[in-house]
N, C-alpha and C positions, 0 to 999 in steps of 0.2 A: 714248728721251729725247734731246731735243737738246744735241748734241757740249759747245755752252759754257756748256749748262745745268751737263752732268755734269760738266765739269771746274770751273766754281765752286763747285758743290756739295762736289769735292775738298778745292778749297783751304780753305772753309771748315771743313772736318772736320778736316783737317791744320791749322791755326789754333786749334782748339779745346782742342789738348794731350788729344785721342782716343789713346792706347796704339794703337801698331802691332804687332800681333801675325800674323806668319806662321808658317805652316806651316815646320818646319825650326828654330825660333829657337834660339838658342845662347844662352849664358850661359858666357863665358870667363874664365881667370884666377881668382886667390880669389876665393872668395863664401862666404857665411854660407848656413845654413839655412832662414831667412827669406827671403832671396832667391829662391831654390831654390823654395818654396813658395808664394813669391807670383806667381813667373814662370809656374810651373805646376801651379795646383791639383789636378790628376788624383793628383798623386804623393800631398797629404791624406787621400786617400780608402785608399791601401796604407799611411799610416800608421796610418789609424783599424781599419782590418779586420788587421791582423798581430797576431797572438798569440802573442809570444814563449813560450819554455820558464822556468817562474816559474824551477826548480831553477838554470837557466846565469844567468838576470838575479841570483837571488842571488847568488850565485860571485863575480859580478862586482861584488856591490857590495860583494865583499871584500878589493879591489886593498888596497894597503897603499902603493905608491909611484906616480910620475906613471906614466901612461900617456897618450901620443900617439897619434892615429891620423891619418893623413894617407891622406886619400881622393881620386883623381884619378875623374873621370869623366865622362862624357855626357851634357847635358841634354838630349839626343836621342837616348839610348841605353836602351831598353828593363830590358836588363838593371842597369842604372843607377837605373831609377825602382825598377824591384822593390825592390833592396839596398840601396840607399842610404836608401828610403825605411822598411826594415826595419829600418835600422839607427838611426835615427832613432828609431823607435818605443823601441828598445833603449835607448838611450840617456838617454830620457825614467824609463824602466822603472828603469835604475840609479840616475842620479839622482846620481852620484859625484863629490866635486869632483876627486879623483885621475886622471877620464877626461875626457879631451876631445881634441875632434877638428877639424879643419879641411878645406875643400874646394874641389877645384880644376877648376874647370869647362876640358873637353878640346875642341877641333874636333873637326869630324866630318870633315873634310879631313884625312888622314892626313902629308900634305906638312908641313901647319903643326903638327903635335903637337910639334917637339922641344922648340919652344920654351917651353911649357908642365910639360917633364917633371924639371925641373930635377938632370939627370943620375940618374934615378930607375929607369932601363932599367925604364919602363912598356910592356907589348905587348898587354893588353888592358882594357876597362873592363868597369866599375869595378876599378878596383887599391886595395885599403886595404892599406896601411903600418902595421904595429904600434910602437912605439918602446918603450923601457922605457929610462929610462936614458941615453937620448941614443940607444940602441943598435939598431937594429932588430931585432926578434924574430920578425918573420913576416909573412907577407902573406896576404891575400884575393884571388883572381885573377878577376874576372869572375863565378863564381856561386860560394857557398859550399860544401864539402864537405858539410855538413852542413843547418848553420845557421848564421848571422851572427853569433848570441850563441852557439851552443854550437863554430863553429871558435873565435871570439875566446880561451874559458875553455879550451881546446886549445894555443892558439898562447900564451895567459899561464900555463899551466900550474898553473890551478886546480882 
C-alpha cells in the first residue's frame, strides 16, 4: 500500500473515535466493575462459567454488619482476571447491601505501584482487603486458599 495512502487511512480511523486497544492495556487507579468488563470482555466469560459453593454464598448473605473489600489488582494480571472475576460472580450470587467492594486498577511496572497502594503493603495481585468495622479482618493474597467465597466466610467467620 502506498506510504500516504496508509497514513491517511490512519488519520482518518484515528478521527473516527475507533477505541485503541492494545496488547498490554492498563486500567489504572479506581474503577468500577463496569469498567473492568467493558475494557475487557474475556473476564464476562469467567464470570458466566464460575460456579460458586451455594453453601458459602449463603453464609454470606448472612453478614449482619458492613463489610468492605477493597481489591487492588491487574488488568493485565492473569491471576486477576481468574478472581476478581470470581469474585464478581460471588457477589452477584449474594446480593448483599451489607457487602461491597471497590477496585483498584495496579501497573504492571513495578517501579510505579507505590503510588497506587495507598500505604496498603500490597506485594502481590490480586490483594482483597476485608474491612469489618472500619477494621481490617483479612486478606486474599493473589490466589484463594480455597475459594473466594468460601476464604471470604473463613476470614468473616461464618
Amino acid at each position: 500500500m502506498n506510504r500516504k495512502l496508509l497514513i491517511l487511512v490512519v488519520v482518518l480511523i484515528a478521527g473516527m473515535g475507533f477505541p485503541r486497544i492494545s496488547f498490554g492495556q492498563e486500567l489504572l487507579g479506581p474503577l468500577t466493575r463496569e469498567e473492568i468488563l467493558s475494557a475487557f470482555p474475556a473476564w464476562n466469560e469467567v464470570v458466566a462459567a464460575y460456579q460458586p459453593s451455594a453453601e458459602a454464598v449463603e453464609k454470606l448473605k448472612s453478614i449482619t454488619q458492613p463489610v468492605e473489600i477493597r481489591i487492588y489488582l491487574g488488568t493485565w494480571c492473569p491471576d486477576s482476571k481468574a478472581h476478581v472475576s470470581e469474585f464478581f460472580k460471588v457477589l452477584d450470587l449474594v446480593d448483599h447491601p451489607l457487602l461491597s467492594a471497590s477496585y483498584i486498577g495496579i501497573p504492571r511496572d513495578k517501579a510505579e505501584r507505590a503510588a497506587y497502594y495507598r500505604d496498603e503493603n500490597i506485594v502481590k495481585l490480586p490483594t482483597f482487603l476485608i474491612f469489618v468495622g472500619g477494621q481490617e479482618k483479612g486478606r486474599i493474597i493473589e490466589v484463594p486458599q480455597t475459594s473466594i467465597e468460601n476464604d471470604l466466610v473463613a476470614l468473616l467467620g461464618l
